[in-house]
N, C-alpha and C positions, 0 to 999 in steps of 0.2 A: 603534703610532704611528710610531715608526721607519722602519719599510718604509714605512708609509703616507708619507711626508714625503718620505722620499728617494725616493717613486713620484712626488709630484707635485712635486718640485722637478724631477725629471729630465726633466717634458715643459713645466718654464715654457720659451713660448717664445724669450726672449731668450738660455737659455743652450742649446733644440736647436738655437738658428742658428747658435752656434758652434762649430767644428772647434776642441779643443784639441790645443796640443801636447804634446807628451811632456814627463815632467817637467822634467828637466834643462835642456829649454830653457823651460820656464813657472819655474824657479830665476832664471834668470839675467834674468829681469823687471827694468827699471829702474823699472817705474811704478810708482804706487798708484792705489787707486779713487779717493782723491783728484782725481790727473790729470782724470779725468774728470768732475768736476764743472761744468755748465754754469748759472748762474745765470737764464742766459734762458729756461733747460727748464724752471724751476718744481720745486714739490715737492710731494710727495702727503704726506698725514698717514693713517694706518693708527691707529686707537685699537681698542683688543681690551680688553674687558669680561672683564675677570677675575674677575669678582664671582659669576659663578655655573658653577656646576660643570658640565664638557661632558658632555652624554647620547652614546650613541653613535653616530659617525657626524659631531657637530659639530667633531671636528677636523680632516675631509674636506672642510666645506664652508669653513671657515679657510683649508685649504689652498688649496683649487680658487680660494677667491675673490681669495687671494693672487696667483694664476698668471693672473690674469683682470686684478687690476689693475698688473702688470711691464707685462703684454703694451700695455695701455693706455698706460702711461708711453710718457714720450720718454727716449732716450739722454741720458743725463750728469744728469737729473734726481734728484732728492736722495727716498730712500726712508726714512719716517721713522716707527716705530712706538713707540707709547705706550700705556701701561697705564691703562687706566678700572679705581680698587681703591676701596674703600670711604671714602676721602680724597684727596683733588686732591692734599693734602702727601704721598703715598705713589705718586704716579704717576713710574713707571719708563721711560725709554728703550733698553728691550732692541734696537734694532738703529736705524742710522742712516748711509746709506752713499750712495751716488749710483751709478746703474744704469752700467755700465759700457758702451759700444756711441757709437757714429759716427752722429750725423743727416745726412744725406745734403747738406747744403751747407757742413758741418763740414772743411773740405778740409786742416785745421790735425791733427786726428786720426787716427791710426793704428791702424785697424782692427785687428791682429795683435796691439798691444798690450794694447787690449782683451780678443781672448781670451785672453790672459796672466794677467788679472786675473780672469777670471771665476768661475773657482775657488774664489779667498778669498770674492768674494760668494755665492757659493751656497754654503759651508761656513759662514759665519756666518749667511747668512739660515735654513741646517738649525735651527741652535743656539737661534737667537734664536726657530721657531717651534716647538721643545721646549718649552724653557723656556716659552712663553705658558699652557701647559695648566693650566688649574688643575684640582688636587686633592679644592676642597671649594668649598663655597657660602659669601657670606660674608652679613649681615643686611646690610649699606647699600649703595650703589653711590651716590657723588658722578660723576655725568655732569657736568652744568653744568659746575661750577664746573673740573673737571679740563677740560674744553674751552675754558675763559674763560683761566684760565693758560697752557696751551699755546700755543693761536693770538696772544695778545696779544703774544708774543717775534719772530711770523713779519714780517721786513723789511718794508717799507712796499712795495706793489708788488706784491708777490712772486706769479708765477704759481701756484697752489696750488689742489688737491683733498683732499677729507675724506671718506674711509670710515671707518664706524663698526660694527665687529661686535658688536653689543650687542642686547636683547632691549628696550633702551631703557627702563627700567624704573627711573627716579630713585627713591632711598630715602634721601635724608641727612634732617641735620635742619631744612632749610630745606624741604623737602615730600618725600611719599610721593604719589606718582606713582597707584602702583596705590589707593590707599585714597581716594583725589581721584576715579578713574575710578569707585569703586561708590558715591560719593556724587551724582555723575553719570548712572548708571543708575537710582537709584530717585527722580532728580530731574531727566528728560530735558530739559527747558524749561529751566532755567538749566545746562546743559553749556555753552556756550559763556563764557559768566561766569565761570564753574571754570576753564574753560585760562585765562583771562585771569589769574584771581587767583594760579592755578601761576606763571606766569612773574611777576608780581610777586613772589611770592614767593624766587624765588631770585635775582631783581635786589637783591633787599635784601640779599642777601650774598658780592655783589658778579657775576655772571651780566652780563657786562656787553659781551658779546662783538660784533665787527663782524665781520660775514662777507659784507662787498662784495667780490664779484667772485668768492665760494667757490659752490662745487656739494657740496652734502653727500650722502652715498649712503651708505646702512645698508644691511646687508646681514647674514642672520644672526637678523634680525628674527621674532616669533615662536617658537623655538626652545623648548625645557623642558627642565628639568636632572634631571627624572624625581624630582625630591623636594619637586614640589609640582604642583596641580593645574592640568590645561590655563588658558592666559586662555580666558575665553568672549568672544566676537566683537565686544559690545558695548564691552569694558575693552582689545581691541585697536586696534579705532577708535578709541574716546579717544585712547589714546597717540601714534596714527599721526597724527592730526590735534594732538593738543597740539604737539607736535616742530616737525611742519610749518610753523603758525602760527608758533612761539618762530624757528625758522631764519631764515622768511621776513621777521618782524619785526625779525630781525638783519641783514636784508638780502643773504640769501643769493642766489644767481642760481638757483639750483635745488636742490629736494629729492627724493629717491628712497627708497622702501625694500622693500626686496626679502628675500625667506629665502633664495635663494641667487643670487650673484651672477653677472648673465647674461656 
């Protein structure tokens, strides 16, 4: 996992664009990644599904998807990742920094500084995607409601994207996602009824989310933690359409979901 991490942190491309310097002169940095925060650049939201154990190979595509959405990002934009765990009250902030790099009409920015600083980002964003791996599988995964708490803090405005590495797979106590899809299977005429009643259902506990002007993209989707049996295609539809509708009903500008992120 190590090598693997420090494989793909080494080719994200905002830090091959940088030429570092030698340490002594990356010592005597006056900035911080701070400096580089641009409010206008927006913020991405990175959520990682902890809740089920990585098969192998899935902390590859974490990785790549990660190096896929920096490259996306605008300079000085704020990169912020959060824990989907078995309760929204246990959701974690392992890494929260703003991409370090000069937008080209930024004539206030100092390029060199930047890669001053690039360093500490790419040594904490290593740390931070260590740490994300989890160990084991846990029974619940509160999606909703940890995405309802998060986004609700984000400033009014605020330029912002939502990746989601998640298998999307709600299990709290306000509904089971999967056990809703095979009641849906042996009941195909009222599926659509069923996602209806799903997201009532977690609006009742509070699922209250406004995602005007968000683009939500899963990614990661699909996936198996090899300690349980593949979904079958019909119980994957379900979910890709339950989401979709609950997103779009939130008012989202757009939805995507993908297994591995283009």
């Amino acid at each position: 996992m190590w090598t693997a991490g420090s494989r793909i942190l080494g080719t994200i491309g905002l830090v091959a664009a940088l030429l570092l310097g030698p340490p002594t002169e990356r010592a005597r940095a006056l900035v911080t990644l701070e400096d580089f925060c641009r409010a206008s650049a927006g913020r991405t939201f990175v959520f990682v599904d902890v809740t089920t154990r990585f098969a192998a190979g899935d902390d590859r595509i974490l990785y790549a998807g990660v190096e896929s959405i920096i490259r996306r990002a605008r300079p000085g934009s704020r990169l912020t990742f959060l824990t989907i765990t078995d309760s929204f009250s246990r959701m974690d902030m392992p890494f929260d920094q703003c991409i370090p790099g000069c937008a080209p009409d930024d004539g206030a920015c100092s390029a060199l500084q930047a890669k001053r600083v690039v360093p500490e980002f790419n040594e904490q964003l290593r740390r931070a995607l260590a740490e994300l791996i989890p160990k084991r599988s846990l029974t619940a995964s509160d999606l909703a409601l940890t995405m309802s708490y998060a986004l609700r803090t984000r400033p009014p405005g605020e330029p912002a994207t939502v990746f989601l590495f998640s298998d999307m797979l709600e299990r709290s106590q306000a509904l089971d996602l999967q056990a809703l899809a095979r009641r849906a299977t042996q009941k195909p005429e009222r599926a659509e009824q069923l996602r209806r009643e799903g997201v009532a259902a977690l609006k009742k506990v509070g699922y209250d989310l406004d995602l005007s002007g968000l683009k939500i993209v899963v990614f990661g989707f699909g996936r198996e933690d090899g300690e349980r049996r593949p979904l079958d295609p019909e119980t994957v539809e379900f979910v890709r359409r339950f989401w979709t509708e609950a997103f779009r009903g939130a008012n989202a500008t757009g939805v995507e979901f993908h297994g591995r992120l283009p």
